[in-house]
OpenMM code with the backbone's topology and positions (N, CA, C; nanometers):
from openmm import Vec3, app, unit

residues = "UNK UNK UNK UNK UNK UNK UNK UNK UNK UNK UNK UNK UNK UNK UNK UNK UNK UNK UNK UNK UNK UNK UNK UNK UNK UNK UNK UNK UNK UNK UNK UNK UNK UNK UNK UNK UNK UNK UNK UNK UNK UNK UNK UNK UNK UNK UNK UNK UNK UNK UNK UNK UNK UNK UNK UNK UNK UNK UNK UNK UNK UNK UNK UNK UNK UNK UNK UNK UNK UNK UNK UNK UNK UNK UNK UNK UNK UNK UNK UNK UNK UNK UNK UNK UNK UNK UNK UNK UNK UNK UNK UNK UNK UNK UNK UNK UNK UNK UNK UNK UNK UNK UNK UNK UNK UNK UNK UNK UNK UNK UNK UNK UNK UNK UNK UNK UNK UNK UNK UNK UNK UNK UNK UNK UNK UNK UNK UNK UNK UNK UNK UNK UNK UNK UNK UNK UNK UNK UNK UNK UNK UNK UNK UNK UNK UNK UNK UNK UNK UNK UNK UNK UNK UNK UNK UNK UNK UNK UNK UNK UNK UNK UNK UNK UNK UNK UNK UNK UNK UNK UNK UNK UNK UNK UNK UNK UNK UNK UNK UNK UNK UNK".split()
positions = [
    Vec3(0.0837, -0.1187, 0.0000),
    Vec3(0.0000, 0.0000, 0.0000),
    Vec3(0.0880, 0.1248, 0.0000),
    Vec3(0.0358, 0.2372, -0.0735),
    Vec3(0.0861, 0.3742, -0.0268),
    Vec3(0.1258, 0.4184, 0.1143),
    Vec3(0.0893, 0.3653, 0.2038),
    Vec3(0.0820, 0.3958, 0.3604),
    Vec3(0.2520, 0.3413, 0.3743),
    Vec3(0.2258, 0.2095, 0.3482),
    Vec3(0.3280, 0.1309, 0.3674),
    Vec3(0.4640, 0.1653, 0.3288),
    Vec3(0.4665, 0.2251, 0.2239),
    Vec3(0.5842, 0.2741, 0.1761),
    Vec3(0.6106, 0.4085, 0.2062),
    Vec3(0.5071, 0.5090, 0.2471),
    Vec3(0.5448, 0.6005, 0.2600),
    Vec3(0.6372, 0.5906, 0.4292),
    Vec3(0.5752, 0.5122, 0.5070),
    Vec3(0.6289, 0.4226, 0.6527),
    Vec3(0.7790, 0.4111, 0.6470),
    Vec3(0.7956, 0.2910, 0.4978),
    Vec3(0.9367, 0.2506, 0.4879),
    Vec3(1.0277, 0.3845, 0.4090),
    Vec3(0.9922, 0.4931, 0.3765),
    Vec3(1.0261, 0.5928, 0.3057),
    Vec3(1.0769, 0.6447, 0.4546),
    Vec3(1.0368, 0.7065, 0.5674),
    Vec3(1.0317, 0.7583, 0.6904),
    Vec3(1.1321, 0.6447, 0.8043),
    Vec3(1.1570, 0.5531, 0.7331),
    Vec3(1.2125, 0.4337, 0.8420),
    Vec3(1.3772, 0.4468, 0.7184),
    Vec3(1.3555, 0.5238, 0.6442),
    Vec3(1.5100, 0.4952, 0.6075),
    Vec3(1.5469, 0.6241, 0.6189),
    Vec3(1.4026, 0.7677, 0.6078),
    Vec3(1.5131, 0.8524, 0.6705),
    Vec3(1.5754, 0.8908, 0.7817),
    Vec3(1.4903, 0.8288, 0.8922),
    Vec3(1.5152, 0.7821, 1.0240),
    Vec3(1.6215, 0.7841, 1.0937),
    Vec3(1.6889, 0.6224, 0.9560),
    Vec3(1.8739, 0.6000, 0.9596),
    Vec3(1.9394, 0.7253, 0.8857),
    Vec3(1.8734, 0.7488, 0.8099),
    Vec3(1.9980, 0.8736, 0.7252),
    Vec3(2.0633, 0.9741, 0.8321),
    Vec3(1.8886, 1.0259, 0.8811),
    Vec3(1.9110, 1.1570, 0.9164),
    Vec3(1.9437, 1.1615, 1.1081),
    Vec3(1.9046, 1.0455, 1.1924),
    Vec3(1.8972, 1.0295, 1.2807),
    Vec3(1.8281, 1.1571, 1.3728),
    Vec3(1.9212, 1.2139, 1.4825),
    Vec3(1.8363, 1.3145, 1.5487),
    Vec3(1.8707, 1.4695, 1.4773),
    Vec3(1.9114, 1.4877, 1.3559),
    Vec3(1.9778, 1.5792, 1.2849),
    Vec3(1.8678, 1.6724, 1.2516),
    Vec3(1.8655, 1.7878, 1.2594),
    Vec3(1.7455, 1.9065, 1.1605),
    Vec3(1.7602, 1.8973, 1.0670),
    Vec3(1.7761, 1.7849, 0.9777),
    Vec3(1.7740, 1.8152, 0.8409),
    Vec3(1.6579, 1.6856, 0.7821),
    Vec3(1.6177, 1.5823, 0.8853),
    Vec3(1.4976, 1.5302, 0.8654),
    Vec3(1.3875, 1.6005, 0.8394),
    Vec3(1.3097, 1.5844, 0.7309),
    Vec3(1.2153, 1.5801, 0.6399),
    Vec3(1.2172, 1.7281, 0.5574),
    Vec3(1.3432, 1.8079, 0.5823),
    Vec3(1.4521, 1.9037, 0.5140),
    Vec3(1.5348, 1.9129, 0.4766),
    Vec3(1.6339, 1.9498, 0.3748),
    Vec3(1.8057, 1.8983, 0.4014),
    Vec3(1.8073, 2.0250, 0.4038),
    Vec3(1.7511, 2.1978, 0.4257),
    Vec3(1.8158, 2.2632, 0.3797),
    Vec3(1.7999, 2.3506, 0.5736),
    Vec3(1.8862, 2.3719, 0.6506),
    Vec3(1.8918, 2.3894, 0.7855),
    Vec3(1.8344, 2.5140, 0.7920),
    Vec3(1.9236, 2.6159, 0.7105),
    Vec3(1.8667, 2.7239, 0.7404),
    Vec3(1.7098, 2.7519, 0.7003),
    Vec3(1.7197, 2.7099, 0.6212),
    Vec3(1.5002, 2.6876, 0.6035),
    Vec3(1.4848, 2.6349, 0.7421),
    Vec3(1.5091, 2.5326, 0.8098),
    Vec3(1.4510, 2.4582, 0.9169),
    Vec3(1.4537, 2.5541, 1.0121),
    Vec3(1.5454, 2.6525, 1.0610),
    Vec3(1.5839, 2.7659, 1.1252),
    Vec3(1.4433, 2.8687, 1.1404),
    Vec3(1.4099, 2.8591, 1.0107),
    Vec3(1.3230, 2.9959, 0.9702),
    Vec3(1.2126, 2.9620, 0.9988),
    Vec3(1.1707, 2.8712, 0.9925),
    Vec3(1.0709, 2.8052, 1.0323),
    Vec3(1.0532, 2.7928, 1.1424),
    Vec3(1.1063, 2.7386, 1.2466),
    Vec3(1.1548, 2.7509, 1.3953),
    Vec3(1.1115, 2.8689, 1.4332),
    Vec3(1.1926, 2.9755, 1.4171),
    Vec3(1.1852, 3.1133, 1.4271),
    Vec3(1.0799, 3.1660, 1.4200),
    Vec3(0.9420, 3.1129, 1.2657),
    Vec3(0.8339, 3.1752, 1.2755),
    Vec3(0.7367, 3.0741, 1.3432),
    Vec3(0.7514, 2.9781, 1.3794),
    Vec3(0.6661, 2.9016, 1.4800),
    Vec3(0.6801, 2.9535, 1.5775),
    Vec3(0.7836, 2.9888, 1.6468),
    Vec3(0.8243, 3.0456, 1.8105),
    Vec3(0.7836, 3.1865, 1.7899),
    Vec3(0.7481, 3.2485, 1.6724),
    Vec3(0.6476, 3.4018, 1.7203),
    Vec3(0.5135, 3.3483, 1.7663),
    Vec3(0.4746, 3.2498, 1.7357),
    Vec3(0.3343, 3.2136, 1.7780),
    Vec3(0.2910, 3.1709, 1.9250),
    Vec3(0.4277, 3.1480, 1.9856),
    Vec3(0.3891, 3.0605, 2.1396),
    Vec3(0.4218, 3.1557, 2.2529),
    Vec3(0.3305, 3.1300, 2.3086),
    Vec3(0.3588, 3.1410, 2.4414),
    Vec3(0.3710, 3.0721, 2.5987),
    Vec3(0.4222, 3.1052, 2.6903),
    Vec3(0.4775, 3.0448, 2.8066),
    Vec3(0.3068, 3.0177, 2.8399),
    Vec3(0.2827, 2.8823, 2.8579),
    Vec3(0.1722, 2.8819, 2.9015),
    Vec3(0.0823, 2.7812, 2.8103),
    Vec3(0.1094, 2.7851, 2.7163),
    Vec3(0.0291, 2.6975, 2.5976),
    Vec3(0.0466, 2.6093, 2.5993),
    Vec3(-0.0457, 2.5137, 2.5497),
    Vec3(-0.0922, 2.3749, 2.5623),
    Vec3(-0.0824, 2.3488, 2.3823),
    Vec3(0.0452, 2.2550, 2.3537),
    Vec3(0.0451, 2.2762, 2.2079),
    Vec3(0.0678, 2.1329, 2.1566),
    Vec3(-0.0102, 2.0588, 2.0217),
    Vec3(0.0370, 2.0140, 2.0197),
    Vec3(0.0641, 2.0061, 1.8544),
    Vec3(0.1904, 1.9114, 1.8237),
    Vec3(0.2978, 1.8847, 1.6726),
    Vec3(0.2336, 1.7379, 1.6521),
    Vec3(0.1602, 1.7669, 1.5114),
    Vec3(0.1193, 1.5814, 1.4808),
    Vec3(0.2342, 1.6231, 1.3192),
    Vec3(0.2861, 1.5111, 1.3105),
    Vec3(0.3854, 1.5026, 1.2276),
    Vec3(0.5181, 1.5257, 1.2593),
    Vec3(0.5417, 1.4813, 1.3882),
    Vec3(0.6884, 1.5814, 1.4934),
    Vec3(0.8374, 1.5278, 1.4004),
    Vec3(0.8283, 1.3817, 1.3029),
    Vec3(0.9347, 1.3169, 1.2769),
    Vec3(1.0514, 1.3124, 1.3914),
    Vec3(1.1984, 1.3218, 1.3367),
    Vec3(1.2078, 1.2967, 1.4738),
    Vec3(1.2249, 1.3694, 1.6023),
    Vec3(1.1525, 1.4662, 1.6502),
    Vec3(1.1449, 1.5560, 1.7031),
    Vec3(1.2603, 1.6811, 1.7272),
    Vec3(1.2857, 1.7061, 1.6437),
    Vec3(1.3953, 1.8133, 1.6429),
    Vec3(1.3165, 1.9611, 1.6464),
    Vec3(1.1836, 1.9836, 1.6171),
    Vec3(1.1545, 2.1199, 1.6520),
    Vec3(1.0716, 2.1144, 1.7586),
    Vec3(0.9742, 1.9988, 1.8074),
    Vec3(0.9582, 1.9738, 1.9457),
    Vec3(1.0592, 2.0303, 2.0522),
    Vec3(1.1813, 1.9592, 2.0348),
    Vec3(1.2883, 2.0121, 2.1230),
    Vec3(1.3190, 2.1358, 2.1675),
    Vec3(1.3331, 2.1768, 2.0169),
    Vec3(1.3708, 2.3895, 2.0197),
    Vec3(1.2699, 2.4221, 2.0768),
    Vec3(1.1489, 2.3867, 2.1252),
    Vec3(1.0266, 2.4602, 2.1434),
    Vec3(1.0197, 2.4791, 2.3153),
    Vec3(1.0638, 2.3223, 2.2708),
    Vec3(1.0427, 2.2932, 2.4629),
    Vec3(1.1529, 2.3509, 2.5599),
    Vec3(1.2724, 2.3791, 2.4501),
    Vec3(1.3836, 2.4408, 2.5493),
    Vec3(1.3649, 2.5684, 2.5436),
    Vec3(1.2835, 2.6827, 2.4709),
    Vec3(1.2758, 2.8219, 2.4898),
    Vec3(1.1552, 2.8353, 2.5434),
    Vec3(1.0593, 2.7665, 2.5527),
    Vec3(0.9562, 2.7749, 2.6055),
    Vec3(0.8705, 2.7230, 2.7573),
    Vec3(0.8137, 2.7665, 2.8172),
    Vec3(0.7504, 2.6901, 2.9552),
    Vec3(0.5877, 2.6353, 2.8900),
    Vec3(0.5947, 2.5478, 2.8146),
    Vec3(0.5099, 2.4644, 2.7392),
    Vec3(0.4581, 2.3116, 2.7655),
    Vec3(0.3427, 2.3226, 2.7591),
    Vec3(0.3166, 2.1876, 2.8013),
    Vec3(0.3020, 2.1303, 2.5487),
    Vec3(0.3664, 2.0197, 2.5680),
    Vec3(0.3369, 1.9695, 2.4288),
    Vec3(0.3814, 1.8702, 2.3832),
    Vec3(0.2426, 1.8057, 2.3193),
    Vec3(0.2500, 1.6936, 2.2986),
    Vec3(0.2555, 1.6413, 2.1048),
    Vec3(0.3625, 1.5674, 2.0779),
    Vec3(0.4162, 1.5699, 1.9558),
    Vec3(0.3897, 1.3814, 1.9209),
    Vec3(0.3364, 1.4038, 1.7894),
    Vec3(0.3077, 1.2563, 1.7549),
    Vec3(0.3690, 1.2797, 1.6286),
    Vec3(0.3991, 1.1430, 1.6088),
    Vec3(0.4060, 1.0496, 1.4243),
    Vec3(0.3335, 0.9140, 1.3953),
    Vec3(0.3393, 0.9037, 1.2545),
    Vec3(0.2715, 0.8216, 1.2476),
    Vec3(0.4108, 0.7264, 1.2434),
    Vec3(0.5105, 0.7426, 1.1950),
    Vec3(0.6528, 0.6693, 1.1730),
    Vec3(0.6797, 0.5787, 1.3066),
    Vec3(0.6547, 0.5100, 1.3649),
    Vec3(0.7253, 0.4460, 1.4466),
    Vec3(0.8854, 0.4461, 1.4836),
    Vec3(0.9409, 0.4713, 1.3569),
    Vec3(1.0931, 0.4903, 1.3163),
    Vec3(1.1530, 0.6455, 1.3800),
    Vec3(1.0755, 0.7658, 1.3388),
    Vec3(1.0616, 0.8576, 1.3813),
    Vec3(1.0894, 0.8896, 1.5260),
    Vec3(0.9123, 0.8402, 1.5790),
    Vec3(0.8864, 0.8444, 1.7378),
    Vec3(0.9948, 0.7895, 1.8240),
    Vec3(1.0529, 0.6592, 1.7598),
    Vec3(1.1902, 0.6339, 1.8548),
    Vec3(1.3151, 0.6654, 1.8871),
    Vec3(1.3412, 0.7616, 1.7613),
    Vec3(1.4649, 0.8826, 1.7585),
    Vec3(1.3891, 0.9922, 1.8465),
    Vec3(1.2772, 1.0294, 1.8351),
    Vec3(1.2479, 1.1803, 1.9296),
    Vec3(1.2801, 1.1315, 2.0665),
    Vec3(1.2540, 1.0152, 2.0920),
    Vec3(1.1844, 0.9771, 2.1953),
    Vec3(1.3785, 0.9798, 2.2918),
    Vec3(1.4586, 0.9463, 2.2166),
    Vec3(1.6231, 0.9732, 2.2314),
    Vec3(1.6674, 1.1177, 2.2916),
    Vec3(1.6036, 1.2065, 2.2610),
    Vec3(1.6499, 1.3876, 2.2182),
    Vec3(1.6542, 1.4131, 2.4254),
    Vec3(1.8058, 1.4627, 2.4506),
    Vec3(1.8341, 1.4779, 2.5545),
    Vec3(1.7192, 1.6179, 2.6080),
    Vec3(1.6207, 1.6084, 2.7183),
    Vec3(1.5665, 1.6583, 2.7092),
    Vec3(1.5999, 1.7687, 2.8869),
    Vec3(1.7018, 1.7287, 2.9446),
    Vec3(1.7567, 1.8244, 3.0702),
    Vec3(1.7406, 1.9213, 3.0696),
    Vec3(1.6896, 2.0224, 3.1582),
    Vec3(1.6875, 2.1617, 3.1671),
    Vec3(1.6015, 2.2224, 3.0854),
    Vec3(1.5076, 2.1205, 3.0141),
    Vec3(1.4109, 2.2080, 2.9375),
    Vec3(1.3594, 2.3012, 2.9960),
    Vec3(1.2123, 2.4282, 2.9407),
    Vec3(1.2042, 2.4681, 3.0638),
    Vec3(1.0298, 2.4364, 3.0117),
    Vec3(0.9954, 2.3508, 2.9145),
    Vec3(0.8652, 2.3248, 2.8609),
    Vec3(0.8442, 2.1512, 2.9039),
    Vec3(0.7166, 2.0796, 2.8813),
    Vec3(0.7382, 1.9819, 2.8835),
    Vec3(0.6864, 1.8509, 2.7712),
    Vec3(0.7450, 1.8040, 2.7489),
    Vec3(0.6976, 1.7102, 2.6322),
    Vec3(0.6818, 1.6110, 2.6032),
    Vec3(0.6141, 1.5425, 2.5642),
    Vec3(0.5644, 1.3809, 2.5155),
    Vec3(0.5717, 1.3288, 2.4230),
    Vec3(0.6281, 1.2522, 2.3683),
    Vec3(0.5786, 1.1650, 2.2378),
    Vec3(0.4973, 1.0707, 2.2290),
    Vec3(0.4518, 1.0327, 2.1479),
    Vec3(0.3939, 0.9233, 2.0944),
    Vec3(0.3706, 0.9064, 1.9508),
    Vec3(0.3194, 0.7475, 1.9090),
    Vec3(0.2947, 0.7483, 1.7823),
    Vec3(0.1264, 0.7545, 1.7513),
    Vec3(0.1007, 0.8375, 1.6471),
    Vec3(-0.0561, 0.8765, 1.6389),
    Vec3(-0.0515, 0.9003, 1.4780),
    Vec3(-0.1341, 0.8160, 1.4038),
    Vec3(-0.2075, 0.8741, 1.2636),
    Vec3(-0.2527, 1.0341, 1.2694),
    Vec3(-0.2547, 1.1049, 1.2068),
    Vec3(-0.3612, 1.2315, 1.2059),
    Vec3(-0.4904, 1.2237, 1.1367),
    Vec3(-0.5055, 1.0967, 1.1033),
    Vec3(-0.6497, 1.0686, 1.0475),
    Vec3(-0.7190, 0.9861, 1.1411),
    Vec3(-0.6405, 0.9391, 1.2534),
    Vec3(-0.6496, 0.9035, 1.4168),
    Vec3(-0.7011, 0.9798, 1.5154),
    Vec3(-0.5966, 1.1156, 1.4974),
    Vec3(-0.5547, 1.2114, 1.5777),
    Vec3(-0.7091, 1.2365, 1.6731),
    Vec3(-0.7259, 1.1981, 1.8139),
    Vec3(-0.8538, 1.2005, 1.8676),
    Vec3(-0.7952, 1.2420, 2.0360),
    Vec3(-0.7461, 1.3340, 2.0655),
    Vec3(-0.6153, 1.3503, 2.2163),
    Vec3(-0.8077, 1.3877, 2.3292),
    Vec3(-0.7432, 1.3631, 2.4307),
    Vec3(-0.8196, 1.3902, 2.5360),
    Vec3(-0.8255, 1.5271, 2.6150),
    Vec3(-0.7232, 1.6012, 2.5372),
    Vec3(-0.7324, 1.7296, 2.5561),
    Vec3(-0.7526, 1.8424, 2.4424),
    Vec3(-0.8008, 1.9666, 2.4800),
    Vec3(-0.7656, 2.0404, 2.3919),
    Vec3(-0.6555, 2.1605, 2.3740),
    Vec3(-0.5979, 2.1637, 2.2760),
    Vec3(-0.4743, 2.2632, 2.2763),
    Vec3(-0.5277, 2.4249, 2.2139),
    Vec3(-0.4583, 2.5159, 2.3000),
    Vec3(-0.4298, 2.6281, 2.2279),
    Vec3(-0.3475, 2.6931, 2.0790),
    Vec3(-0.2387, 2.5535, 2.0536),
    Vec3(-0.1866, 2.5831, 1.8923),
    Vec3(-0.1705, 2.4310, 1.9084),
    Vec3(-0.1918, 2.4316, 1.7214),
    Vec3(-0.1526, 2.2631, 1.6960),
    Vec3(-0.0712, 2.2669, 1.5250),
    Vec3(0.0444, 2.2861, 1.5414),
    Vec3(0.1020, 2.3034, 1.4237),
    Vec3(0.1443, 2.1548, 1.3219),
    Vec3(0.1220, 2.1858, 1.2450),
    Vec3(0.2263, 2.0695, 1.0963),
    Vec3(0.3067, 2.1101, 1.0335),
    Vec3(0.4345, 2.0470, 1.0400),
    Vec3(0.5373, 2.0549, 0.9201),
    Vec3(0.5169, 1.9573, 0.7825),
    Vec3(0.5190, 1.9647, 0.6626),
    Vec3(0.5131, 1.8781, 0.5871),
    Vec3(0.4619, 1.7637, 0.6268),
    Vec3(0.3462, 1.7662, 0.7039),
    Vec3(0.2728, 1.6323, 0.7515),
    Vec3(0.2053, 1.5743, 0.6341),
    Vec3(0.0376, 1.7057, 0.6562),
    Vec3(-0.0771, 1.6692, 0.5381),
    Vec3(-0.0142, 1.6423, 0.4241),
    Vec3(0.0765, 1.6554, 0.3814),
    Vec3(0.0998, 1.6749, 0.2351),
    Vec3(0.1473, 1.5145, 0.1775),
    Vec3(0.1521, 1.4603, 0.3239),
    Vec3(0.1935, 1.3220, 0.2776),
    Vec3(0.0686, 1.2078, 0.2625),
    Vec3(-0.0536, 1.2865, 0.3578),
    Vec3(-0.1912, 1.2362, 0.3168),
    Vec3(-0.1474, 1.1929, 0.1161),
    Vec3(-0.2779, 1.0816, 0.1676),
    Vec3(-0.2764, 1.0287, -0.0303),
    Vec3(-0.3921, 1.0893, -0.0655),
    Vec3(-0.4666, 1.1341, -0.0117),
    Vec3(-0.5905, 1.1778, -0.1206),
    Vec3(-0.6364, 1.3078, -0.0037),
    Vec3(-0.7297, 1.4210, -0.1267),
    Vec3(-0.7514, 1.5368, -0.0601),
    Vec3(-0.8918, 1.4806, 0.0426),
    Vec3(-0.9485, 1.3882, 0.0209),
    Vec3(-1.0605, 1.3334, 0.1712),
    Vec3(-0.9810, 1.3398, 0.2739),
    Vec3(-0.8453, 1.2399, 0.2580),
    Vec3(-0.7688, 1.1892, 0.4013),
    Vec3(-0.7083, 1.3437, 0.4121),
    Vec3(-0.6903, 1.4409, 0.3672),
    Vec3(-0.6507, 1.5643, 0.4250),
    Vec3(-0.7516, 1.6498, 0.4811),
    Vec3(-0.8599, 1.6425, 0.4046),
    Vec3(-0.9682, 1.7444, 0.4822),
    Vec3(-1.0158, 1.6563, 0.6288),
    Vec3(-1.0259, 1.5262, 0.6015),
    Vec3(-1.0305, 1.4387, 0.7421),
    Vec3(-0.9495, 1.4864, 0.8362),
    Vec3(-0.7575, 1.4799, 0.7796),
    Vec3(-0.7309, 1.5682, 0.9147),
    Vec3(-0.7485, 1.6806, 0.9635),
    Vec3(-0.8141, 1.7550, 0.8898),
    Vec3(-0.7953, 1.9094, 0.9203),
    Vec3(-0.9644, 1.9278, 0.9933),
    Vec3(-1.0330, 1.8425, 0.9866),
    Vec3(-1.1501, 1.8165, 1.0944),
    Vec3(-1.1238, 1.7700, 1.2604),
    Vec3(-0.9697, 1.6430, 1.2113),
    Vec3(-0.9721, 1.6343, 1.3454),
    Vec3(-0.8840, 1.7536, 1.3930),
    Vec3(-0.8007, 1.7771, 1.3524),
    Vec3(-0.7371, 1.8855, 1.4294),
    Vec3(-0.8218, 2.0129, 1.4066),
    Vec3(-0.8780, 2.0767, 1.3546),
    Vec3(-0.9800, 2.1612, 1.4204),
    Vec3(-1.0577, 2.1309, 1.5314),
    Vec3(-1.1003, 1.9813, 1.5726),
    Vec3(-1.1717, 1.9825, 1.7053),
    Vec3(-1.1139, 1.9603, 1.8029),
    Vec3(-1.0005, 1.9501, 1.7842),
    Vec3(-0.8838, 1.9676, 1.9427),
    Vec3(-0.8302, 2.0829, 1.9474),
    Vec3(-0.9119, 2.2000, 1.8599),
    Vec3(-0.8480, 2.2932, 1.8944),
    Vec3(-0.9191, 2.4059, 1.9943),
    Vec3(-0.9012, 2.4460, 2.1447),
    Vec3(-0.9994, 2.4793, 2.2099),
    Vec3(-1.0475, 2.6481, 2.1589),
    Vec3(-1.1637, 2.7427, 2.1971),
    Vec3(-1.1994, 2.7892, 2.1351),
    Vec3(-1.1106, 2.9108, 2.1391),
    Vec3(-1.1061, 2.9996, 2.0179),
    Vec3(-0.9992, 3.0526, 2.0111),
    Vec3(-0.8527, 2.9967, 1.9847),
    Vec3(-0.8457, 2.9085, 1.9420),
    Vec3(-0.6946, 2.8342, 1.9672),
    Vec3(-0.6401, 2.8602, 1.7501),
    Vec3(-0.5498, 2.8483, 1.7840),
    Vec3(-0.4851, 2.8225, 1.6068),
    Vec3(-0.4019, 2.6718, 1.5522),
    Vec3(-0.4161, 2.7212, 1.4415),
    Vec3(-0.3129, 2.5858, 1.3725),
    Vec3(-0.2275, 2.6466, 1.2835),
    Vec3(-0.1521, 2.6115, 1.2649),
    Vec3(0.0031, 2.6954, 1.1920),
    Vec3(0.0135, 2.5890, 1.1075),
    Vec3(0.0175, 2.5902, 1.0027),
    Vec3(0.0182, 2.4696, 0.8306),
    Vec3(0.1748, 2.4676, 0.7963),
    Vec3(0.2706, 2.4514, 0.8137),
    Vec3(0.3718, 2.4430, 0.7449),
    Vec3(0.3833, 2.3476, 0.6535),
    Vec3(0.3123, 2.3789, 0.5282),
    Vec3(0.2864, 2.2391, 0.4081),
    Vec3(0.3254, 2.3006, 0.2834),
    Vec3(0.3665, 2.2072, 0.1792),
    Vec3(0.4096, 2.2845, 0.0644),
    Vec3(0.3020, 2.2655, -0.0506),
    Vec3(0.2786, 2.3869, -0.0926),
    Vec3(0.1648, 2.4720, -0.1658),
    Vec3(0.1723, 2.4480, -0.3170),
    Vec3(0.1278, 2.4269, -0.4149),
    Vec3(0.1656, 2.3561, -0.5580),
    Vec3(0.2367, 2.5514, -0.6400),
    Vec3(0.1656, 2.6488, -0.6205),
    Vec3(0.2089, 2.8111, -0.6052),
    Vec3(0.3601, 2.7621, -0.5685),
    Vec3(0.4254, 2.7595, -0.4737),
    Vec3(0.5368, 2.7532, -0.4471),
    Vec3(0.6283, 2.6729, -0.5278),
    Vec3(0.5931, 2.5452, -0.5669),
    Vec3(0.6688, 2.4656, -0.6397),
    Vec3(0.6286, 2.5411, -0.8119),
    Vec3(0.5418, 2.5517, -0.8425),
    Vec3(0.5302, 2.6382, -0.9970),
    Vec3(0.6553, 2.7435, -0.9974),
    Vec3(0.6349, 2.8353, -0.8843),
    Vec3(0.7021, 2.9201, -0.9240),
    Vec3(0.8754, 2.9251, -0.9139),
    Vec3(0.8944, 2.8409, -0.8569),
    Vec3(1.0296, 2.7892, -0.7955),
    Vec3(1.0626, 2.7405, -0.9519),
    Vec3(0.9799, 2.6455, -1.0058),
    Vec3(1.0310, 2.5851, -1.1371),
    Vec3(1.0524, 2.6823, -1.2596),
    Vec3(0.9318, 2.8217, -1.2363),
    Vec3(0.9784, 2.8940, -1.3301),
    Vec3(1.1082, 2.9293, -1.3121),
    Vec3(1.1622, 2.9676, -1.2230),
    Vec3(1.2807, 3.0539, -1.1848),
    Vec3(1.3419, 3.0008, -1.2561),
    Vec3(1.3798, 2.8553, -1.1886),
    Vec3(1.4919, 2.7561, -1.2302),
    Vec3(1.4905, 2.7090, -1.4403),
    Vec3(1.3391, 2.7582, -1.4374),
    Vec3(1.3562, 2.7712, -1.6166),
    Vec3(1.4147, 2.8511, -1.7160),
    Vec3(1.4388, 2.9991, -1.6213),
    Vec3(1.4829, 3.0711, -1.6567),
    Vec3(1.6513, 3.1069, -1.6652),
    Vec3(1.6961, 2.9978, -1.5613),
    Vec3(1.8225, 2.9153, -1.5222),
    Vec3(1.8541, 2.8240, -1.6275),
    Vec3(1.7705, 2.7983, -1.7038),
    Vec3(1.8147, 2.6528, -1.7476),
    Vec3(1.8270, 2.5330, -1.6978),
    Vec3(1.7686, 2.5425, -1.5806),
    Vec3(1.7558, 2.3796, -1.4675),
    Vec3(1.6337, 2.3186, -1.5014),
    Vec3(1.6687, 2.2118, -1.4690),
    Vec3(1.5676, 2.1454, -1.4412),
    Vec3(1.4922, 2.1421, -1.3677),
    Vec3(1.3118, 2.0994, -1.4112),
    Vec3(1.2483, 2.1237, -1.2943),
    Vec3(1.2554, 2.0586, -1.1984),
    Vec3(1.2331, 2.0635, -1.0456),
    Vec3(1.2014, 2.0088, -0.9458),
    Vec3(1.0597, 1.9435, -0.9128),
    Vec3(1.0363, 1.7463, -0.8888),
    Vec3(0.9150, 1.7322, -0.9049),
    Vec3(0.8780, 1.7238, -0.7964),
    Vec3(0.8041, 1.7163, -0.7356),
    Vec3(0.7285, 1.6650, -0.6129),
    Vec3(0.7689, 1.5420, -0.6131),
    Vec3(0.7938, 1.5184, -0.4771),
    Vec3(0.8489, 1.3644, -0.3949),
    Vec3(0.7130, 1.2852, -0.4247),
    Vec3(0.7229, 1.1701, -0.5117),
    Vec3(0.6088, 1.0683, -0.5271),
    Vec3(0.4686, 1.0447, -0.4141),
    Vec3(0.5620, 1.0435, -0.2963),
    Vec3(0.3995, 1.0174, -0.1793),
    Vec3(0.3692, 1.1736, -0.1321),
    Vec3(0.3884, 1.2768, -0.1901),
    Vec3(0.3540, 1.4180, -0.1703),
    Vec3(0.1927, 1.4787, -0.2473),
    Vec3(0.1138, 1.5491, -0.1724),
    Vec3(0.0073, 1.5605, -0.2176),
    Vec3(0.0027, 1.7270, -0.1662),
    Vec3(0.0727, 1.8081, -0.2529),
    Vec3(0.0757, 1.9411, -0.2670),
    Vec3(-0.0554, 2.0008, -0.2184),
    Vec3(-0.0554, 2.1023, -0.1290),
    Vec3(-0.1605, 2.1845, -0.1721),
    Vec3(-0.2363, 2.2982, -0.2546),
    Vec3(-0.3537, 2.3340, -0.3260),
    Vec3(-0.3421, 2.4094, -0.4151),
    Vec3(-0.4402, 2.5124, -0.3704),
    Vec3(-0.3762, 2.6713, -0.3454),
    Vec3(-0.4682, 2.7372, -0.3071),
    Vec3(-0.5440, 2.7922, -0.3597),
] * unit.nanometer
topology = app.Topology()
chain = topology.addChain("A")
for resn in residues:
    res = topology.addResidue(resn, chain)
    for name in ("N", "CA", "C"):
        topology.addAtom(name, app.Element.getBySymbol(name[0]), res)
């Protein structure tokens, strides 16, 4: 199945990338920036949670600048057991892992932010994405947000023009990727 491989796709970057920021990125300083504009959103006090955490490398940054309660899932098994590694001393937030589908995603609490990195986009069909974006809208308590960090089909068009104008080649979308189109 698609599931399956996208699993064993996530279980070899697992080994590549181990507890490194460059899982489900290679490019750091993007991972940086990102970081950076997630952490304008939080505050000391929030109840947050990361479905798609891989192996928790921005969980971490979050929990060490922040006094945060947050709880970070994958569906990767491979993933969850590298986060689950990440020296977590002196944090000043606190954090959990586990492994959770987001077409699962059903927590017993509700959060004030619930962000994704390149999660949805690995959904296979736009049902199983609007599915998650139902469940994570209802764990989100009232007033609360969700921060999308997903890649947009706009972004990849225009990236390819550039690079046409370069003379490169285009860049395709990773096979189990399901772009969004705004």
């Amino acid at each position: 199945s698609r599931k399956a491989k996208i699993l064993a796709y996530y279980r070899s970057e697992a080994a590549k990338h181990g507890l490194g920021g460059t899982s489900t990125i290679q490019d750091i300083r993007i991972r940086r920036l990102e970081v950076d504009a997630l952490c304008s959103y939080i505050r000391d006090g929030d109840r947050i949670a990361e479905i798609g955490c891989g192996n928790g490398y921005v969980a971490q940054q979050i929990v060490e600048r922040f006094d945060v309660e947050l709880d970070a899932s994958d569906a990767s098994p491979d993933m969850v057991a590298l986060a689950r590694q990440r020296p977590l001393a002196g944090s000043r937030g606190r954090l959990r892992f586990s492994q959770q589908d987001v077409l699962s995603f059903s927590p017993d609490r509700l959060y004030d932010l619930i962000f994704t990195e390149r999660c949805l986009q690995n959904l296979v069909s736009w049902d199983d994405q609007q599915a998650a974006l139902r469940n994570i809208a209802r764990s989100l308590r009232r007033g609360g947000r969700f921060l999308m960090l997903e890649c947009f089909l706009t972004g990849l068009n225009t990236l390819n023009a550039a690079r046409e104008e370069l003379d490169l080649p285009p860049i395709e979308a990773p096979w189990f990727n399901l772009f969004f189109d705004e």
